[in-house]
C-alpha positions as CSV (number, residue, x, y, z in Angstrom):
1,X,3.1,-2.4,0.4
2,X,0.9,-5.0,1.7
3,X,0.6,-8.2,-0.5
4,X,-2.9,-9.4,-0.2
5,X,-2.8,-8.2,4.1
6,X,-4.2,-5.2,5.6
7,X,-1.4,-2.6,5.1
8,X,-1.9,0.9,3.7
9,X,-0.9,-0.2,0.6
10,X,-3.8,-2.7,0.4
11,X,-7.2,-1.1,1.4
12,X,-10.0,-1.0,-0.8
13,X,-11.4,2.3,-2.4
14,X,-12.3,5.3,-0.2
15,X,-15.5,4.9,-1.8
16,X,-15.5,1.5,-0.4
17,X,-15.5,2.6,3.2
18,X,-18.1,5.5,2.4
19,X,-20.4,2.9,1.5
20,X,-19.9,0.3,5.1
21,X,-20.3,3.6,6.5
22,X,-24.0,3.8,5.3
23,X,-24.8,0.5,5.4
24,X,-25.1,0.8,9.2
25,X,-24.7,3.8,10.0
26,X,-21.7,3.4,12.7
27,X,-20.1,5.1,15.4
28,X,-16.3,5.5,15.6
29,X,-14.8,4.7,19.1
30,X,-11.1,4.8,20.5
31,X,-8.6,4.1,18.3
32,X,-10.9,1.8,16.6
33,X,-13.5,2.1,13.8
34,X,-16.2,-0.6,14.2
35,X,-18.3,-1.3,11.5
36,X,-20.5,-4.0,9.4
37,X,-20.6,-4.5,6.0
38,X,-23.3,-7.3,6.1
39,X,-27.1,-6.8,4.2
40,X,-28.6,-9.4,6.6
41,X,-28.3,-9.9,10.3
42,X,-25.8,-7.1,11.6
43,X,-24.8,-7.3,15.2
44,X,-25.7,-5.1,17.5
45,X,-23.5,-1.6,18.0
46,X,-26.7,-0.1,20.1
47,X,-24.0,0.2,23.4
48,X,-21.0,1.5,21.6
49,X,-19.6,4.7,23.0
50,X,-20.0,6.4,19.5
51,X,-18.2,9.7,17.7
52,X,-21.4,11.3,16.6
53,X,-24.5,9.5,17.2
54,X,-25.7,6.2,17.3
55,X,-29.6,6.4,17.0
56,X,-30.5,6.0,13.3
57,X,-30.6,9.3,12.3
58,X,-27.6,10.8,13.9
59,X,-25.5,7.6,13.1
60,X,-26.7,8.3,9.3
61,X,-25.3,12.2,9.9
62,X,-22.4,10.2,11.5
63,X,-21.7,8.7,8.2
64,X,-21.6,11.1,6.1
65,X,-19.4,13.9,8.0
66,X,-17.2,10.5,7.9
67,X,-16.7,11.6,3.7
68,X,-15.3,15.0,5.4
69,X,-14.0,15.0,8.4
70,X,-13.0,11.2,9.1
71,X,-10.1,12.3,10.3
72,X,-10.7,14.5,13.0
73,X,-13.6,11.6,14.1
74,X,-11.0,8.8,14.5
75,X,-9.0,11.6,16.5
76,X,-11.8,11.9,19.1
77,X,-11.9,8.2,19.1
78,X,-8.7,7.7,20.0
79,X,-8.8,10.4,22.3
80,X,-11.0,8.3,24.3
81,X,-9.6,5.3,24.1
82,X,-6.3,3.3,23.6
83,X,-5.6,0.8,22.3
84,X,-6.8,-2.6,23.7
85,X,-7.0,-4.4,20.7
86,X,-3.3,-4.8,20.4
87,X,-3.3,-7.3,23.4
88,X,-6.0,-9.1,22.0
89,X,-5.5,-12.8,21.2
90,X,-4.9,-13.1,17.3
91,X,-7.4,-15.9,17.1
92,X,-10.2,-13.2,18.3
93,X,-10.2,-11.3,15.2
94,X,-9.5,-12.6,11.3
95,X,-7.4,-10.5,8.7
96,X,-8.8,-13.2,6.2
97,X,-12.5,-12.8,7.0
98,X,-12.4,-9.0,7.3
99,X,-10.4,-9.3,3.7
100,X,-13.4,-11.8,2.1
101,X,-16.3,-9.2,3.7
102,X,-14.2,-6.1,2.7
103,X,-13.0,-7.2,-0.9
104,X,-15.6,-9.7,-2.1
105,X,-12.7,-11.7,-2.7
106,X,-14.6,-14.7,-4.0
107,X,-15.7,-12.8,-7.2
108,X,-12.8,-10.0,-7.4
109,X,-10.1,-11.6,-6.2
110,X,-10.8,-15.6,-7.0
111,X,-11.5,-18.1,-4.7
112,X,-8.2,-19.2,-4.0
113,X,-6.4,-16.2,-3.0
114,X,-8.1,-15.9,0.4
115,X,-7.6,-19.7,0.9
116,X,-4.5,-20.5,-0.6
117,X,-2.4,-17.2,-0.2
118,X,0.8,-19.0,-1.3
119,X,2.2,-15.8,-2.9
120,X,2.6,-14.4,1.0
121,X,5.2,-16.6,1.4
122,X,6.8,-16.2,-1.6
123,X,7.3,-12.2,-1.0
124,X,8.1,-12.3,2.6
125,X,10.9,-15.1,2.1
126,X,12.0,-15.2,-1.2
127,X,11.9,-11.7,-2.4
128,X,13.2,-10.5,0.4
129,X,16.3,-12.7,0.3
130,X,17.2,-11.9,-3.3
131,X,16.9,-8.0,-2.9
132,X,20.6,-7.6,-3.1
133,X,20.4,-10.2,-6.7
134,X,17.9,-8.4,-7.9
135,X,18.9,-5.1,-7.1
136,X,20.9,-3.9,-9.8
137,X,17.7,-4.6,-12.1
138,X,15.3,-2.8,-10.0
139,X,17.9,0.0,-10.1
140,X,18.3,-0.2,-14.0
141,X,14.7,0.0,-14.6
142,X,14.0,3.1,-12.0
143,X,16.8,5.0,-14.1
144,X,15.8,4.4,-17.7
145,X,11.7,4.8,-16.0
146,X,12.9,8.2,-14.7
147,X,14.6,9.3,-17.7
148,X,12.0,7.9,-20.1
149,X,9.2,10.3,-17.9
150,X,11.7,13.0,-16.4
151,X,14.0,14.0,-18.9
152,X,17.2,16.1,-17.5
153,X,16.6,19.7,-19.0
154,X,18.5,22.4,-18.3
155,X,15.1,24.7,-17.9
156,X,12.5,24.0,-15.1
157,X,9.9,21.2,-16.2
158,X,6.6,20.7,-14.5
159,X,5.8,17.2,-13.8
160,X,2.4,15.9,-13.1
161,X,4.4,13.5,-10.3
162,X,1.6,11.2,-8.8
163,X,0.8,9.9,-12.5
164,X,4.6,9.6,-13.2
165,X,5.6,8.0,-10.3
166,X,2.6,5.5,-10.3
167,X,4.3,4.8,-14.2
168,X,7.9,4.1,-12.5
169,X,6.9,2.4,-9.7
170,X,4.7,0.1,-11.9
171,X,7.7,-0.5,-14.2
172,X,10.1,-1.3,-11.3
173,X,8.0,-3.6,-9.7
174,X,7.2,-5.6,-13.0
175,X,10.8,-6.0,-13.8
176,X,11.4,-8.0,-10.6
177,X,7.7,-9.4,-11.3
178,X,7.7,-10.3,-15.1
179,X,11.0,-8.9,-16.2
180,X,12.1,-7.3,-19.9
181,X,10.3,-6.7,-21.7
182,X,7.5,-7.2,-20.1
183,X,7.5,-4.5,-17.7
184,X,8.0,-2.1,-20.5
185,X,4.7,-2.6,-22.3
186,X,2.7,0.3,-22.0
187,X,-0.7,-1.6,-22.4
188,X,0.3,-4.1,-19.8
189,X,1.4,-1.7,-17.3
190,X,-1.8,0.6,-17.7
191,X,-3.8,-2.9,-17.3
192,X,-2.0,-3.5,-13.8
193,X,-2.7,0.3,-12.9
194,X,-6.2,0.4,-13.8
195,X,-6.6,-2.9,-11.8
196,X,-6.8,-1.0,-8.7
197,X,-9.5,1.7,-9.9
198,X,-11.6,-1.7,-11.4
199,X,-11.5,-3.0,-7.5
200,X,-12.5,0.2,-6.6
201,X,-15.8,-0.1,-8.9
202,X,-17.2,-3.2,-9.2
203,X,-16.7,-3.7,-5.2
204,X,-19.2,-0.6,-4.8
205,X,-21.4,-2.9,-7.3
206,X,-21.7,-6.0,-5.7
207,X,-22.2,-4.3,-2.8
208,X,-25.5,-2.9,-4.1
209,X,-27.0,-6.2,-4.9
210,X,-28.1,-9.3,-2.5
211,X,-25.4,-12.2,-2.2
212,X,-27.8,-14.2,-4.3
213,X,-27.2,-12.7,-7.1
214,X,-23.2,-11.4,-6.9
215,X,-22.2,-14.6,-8.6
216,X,-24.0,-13.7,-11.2
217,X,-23.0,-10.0,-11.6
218,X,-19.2,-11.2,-9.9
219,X,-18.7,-12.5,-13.8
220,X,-19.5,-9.0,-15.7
221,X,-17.0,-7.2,-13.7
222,X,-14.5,-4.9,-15.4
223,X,-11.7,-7.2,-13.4
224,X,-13.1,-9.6,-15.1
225,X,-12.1,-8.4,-18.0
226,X,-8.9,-6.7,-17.1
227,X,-7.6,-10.5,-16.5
228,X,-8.9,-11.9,-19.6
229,X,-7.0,-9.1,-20.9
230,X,-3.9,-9.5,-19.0
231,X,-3.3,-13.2,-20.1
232,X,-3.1,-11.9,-23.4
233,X,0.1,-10.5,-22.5
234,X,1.0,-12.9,-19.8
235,X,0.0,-16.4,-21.5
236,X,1.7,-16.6,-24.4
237,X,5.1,-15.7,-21.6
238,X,3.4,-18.5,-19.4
239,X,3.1,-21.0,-21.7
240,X,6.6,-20.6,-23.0
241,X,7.9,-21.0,-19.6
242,X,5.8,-24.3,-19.1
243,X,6.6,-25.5,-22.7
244,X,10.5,-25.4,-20.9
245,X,10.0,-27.1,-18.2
246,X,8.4,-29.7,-19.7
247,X,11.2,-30.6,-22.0
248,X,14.1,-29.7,-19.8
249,X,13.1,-29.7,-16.5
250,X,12.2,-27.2,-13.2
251,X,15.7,-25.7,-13.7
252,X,15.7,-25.3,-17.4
253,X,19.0,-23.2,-18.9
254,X,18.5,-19.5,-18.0
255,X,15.3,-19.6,-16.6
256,X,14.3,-15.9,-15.6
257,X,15.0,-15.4,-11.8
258,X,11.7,-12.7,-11.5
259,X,8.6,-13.5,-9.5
260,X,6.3,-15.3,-12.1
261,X,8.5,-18.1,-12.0
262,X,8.7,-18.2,-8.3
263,X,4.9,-18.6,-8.7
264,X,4.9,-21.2,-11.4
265,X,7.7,-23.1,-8.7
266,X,5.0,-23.1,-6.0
267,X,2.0,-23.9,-7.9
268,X,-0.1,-26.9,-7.7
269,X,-2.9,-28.3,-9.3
270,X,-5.3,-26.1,-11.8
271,X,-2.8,-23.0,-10.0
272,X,-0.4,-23.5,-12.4
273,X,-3.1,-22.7,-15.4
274,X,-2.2,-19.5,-17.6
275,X,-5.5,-17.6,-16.1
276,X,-4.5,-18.2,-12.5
277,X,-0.8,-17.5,-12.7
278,X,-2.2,-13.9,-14.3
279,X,-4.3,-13.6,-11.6
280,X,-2.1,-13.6,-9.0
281,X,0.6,-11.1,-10.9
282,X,-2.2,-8.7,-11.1
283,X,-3.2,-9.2,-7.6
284,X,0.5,-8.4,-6.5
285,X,0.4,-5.8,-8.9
286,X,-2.7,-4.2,-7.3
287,X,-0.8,-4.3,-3.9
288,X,2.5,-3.1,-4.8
289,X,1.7,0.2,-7.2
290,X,-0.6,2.7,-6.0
291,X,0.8,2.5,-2.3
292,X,4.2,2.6,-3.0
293,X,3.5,5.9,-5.8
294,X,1.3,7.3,-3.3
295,X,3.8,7.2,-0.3
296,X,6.6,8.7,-3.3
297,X,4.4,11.1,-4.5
298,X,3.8,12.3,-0.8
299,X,7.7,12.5,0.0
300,X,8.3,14.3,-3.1
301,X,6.1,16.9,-2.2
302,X,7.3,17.5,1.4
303,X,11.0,17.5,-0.6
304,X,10.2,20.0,-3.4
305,X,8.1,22.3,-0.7
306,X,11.5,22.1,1.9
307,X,14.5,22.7,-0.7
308,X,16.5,22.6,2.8
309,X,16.8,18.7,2.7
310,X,18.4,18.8,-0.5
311,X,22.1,18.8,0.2
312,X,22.4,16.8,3.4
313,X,20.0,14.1,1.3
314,X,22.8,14.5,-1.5
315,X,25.6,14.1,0.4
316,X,24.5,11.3,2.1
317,X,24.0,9.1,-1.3
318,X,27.1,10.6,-2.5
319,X,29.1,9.8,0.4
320,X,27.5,6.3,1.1
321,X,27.8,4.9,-2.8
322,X,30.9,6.9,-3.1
323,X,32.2,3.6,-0.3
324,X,29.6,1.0,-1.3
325,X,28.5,1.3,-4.8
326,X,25.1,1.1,-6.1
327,X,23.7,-1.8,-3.7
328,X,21.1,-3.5,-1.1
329,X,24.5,-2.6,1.4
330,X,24.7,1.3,0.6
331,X,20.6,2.0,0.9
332,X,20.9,0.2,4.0
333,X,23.3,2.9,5.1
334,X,21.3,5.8,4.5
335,X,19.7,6.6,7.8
336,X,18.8,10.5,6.4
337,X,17.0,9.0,3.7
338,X,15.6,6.1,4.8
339,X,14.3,8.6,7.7
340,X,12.9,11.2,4.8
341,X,10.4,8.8,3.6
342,X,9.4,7.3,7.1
343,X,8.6,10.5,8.7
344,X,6.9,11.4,5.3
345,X,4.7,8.3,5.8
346,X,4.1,9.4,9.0
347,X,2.8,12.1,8.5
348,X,0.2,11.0,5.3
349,X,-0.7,7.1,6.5
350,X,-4.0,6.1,6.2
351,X,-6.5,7.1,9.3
352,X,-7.4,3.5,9.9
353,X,-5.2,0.5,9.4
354,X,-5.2,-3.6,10.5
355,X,-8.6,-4.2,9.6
356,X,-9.7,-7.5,11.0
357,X,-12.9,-9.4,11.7
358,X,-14.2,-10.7,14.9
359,X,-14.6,-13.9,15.2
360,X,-16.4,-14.1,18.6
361,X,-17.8,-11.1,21.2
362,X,-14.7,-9.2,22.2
363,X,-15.3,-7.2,25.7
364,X,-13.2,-4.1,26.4
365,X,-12.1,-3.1,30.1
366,X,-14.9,-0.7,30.3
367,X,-17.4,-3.6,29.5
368,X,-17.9,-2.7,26.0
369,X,-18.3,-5.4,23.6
370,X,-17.6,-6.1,20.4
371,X,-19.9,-8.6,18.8
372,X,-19.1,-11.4,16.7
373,X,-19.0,-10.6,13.1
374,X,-17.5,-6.7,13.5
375,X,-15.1,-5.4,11.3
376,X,-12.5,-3.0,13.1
377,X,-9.6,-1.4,12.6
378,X,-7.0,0.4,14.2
379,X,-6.3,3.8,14.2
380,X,-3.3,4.9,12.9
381,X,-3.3,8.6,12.1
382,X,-4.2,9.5,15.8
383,X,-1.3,7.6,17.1
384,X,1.4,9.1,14.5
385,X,0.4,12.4,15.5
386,X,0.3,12.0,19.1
387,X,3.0,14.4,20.4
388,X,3.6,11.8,23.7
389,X,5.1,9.6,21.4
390,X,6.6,11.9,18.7
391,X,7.7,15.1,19.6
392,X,5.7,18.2,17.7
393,X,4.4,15.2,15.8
394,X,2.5,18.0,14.0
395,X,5.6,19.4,12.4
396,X,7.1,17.2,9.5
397,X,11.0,16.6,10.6
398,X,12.8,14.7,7.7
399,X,15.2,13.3,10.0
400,X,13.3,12.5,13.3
401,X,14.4,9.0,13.3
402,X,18.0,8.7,11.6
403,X,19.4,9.3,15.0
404,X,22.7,11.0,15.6
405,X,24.4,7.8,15.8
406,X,23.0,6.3,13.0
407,X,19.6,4.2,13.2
408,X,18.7,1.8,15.5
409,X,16.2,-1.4,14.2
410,X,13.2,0.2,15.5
411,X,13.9,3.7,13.7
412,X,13.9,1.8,10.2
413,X,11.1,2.8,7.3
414,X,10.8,-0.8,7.6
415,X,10.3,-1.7,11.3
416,X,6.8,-2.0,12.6
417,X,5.8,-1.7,16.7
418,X,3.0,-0.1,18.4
419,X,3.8,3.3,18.0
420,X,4.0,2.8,14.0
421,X,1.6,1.0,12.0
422,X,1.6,1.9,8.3
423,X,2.7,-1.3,7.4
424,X,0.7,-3.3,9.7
425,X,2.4,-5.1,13.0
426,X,2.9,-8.8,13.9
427,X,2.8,-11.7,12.0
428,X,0.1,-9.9,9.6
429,X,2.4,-6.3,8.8
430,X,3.2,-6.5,4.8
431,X,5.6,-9.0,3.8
432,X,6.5,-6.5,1.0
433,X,7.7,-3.9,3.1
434,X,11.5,-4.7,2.5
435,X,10.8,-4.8,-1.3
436,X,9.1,-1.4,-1.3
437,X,11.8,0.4,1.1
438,X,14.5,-0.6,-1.7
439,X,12.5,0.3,-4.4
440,X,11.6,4.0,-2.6
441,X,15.0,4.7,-1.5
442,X,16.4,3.8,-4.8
443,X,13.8,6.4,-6.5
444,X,14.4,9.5,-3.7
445,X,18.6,8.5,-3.8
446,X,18.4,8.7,-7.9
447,X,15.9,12.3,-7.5
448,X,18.6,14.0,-5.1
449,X,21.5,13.2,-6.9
450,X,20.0,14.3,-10.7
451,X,17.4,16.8,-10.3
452,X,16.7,19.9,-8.7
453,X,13.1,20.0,-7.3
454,X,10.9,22.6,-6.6
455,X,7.0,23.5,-6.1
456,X,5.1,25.7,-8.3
457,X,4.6,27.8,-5.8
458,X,7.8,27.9,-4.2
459,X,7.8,26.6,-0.2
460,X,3.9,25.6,-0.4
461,X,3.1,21.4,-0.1
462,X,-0.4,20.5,-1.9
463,X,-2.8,19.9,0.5
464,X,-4.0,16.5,1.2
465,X,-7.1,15.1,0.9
466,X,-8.8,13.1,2.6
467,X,-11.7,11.0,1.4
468,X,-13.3,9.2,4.0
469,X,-10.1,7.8,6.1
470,X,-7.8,7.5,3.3
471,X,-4.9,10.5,2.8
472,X,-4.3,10.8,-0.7
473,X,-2.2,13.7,-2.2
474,X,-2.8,15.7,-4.6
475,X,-2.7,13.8,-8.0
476,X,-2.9,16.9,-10.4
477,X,-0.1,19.2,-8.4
478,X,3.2,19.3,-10.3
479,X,6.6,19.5,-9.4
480,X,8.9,21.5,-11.3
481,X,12.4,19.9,-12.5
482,X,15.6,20.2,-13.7
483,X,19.1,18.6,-14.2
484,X,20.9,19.3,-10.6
485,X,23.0,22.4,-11.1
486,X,25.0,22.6,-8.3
């Protein structure tokens, strides 16, 4: 989960990338995609090395086998180059720029997120130092989502899991968010989850008129209305909050310890206003769900296709919360588990990932050059599947990296380095990483240990698809469940 940073869990629509692809009509090279989003002055890409062509008409081909076979394009890419880009000074290329060019984030976002991102800081430090406080909340609310959407039958049950898991991860995240019973709301939560597909949309709008007129069109969005809609449910909360702190001060008697008033804590100036504050819950919102359901949803299916994982996943959570309880300490401990969903995210990242914008001409060794103004991104996919660094890196292996003496820091679903990018690297991978790893392990530990799982046709995953460079499984395969029986 990447709040507001280029992460898996953060990238625009698919649709979004179709759409820079035909804008200009760009070649893929190395490891890296390189393309423009701009309807003016573009710069000029006629001496890339290209995957396809790079004439006008073959680029245009270029673009559109992008919709089918992205994949395989950023593999060639990478094939011919590696990665420079890592050892490229960070004041080279932008995460904020590519952000404002990718996201419109003036009219979708709101001014202020892009310039005054104060929310990072709040995730990466404090809620990732009151994991283990919050915990047993986050824990609560995955159990009573589960049972509310998954009830423990004795038959099997077929489950629909990318829509129910995007409706308990939404309800996690909000308790530690909003809290009760907030995060409960149905009409709330399906605000924050339809969030993301509004993105999706009115980006692809303004990106069909001229910048002189997206201020004008930026106010009839359908976020637009998703917000105004929002602080329904989040003002009156808001104000209540403010309404204390006014009359008893910052540290009013049992003031909610969720994220919200973290937020309120930080702001300054017109930040603090009702229509703001929502703003930025739906924004974290909008990085926090579909990722983290998507990565689930993923795991799930490589679980319920390999029945074999079962019992050494169950007796691993038994064992470990058998000596530690339910806690921050015992996930911590489960190296099989925590391995599970890495190698599963391995396996179904994102093609492309650390988009960034140059901020002056790059030149690679081979005398390529990047111009100022590009967007680019690394490729991920290629690098994950590269069987010099992971062995059969073709072949999901639940348990490549929990080690046979337990895990080292750089085996962890939450460690970042060269080799694994899902959640970014360097000072820019997602400060929500350590959130989302608690939150997933939580959901697989509470699946193993309650349900039997299996796919409707027994032993088969559902194919991914990938839409333009984005892998997203199958939303309409089911899983079939049942209370554990053995």
């Amino acid at each position: 989960m990447s709040f507001v940073s280029p992460s898996p869990a953060v990238l625009p629509s698919l649709n979004e990338t179709l759409m820079a692809f035909s804008w200009i009509g760009m070649g893929l090279f190395v490891g890296i995609i390189v393309y423009s989003l701009t309807l003016g002055r573009k710069p000029n890409y006629d001496a890339f090395p290209a995957v396809g062509g790079s004439d006008i008409f073959s680029s245009y081909k270029s673009a559109m086998d992008v919709t089918k076979h992205g994949k395989d394009m950023i593999q060639t890419g990478y094939d011919k180059y590696i990665s420079e880009l890592a050892r490229a000074p960070n004041d080279v290329f932008s995460v904020t720029a590519a952000l404002e060019e990718r996201l419109f984030t003036k009219y979708l976002l709101g001014p202020t997120i892009i310039s005054n991102p104060y929310h990072n800081e709040l995730v990466r430090v404090n809620l990732t130092r009151s994991l283990s406080a919050i915990f047993a909340d986050v824990k609560e609310e995955i159990v009573l989502a589960f049972k509310d959407n998954i009830p423990l039958t004795e038959g099997w049950t077929k489950v629909v899991v990318h829509r129910v898991m995007t409706q308990i991860v939404a309800r996690a995240s909000n308790r530690v968010f909003v809290g009760v019973p907030l995060c409960r709301n149905p009409e709330y939560l399906n605000l924050c989850i339809n969030y993301a597909l509004d993105i999706s949309h009115d980006r692809e709008v303004l990106d069909r008129f001229p910048g002189f007129l997206r201020p004008i069109v930026g106010r009839l969005t359908d976020v637009s209305k998703t917000i105004r809609l929002t602080q329904k449910h989040l003002g009156p909360i808001i104000e209540e909050r403010q309404r204390k702190i006014t009359e008893y001060g910052p540290d009013y008697p049992d003031k909610p310890e969720d994220l919200l008033s973290w937020l309120m804590d930080a702001a300054e100036g017109d930040e603090r206003s009702p229509h703001k504050l929502t703003n930025r819950i739906i924004i974290l919102n909008f990085a926090a769900i579909h990722s983290s359901s998507t990565t689930f949803t993923h795991a799930l299916f490589h679980l319920a296709a390999e029945p074999k994982y079962l019992a050494p996943l169950r007796d691993e959570v038994e064992t470990i919360v058998k000596e530690e309880g339910w806690s921050k300490t015992a996930m911590s401990k489960m190296h099989k588990l925590d391995s599970f969903l890495k190698e599963s995210l391995r396996m179904n990242g994102s093609a492309v990932i650390l988009t960034r914008k140059a901020l002056v001409d790059f030149t690679f060794s081979d005398g390529t050059v990047i111009p100022k103004g590009t967007l680019i991104s690394a490729a991920a996919t290629p690098m994950h599947l590269d069987n010099e660094i992971y062995a059969d890196a073709g072949v999901f292996n639940g348990f490549r990296f929990s080690g046979i003496n337990g895990q080292g820091v750089e085996s962890q679903f939450t460690s970042t380095n060269p080799d694994f990018i899902n959640f970014g690297h360097g000072r820019h991978a997602c400060p929500g990483r350590f959130f989302v790893a608690n939150e997933l392990k939580v959901m697989l530990a509470y699946t193993v240990l309650n349900y039997d799982v299996k796919m409707e046709k027994e032993g088969v995953r559902p194919a991914n698809r990938w839409a333009g460079l984005g892998c997203v499984p199958d939303t309409k395969a089911s899983v079939m469940f049942r209370r554990r029986q053995t």
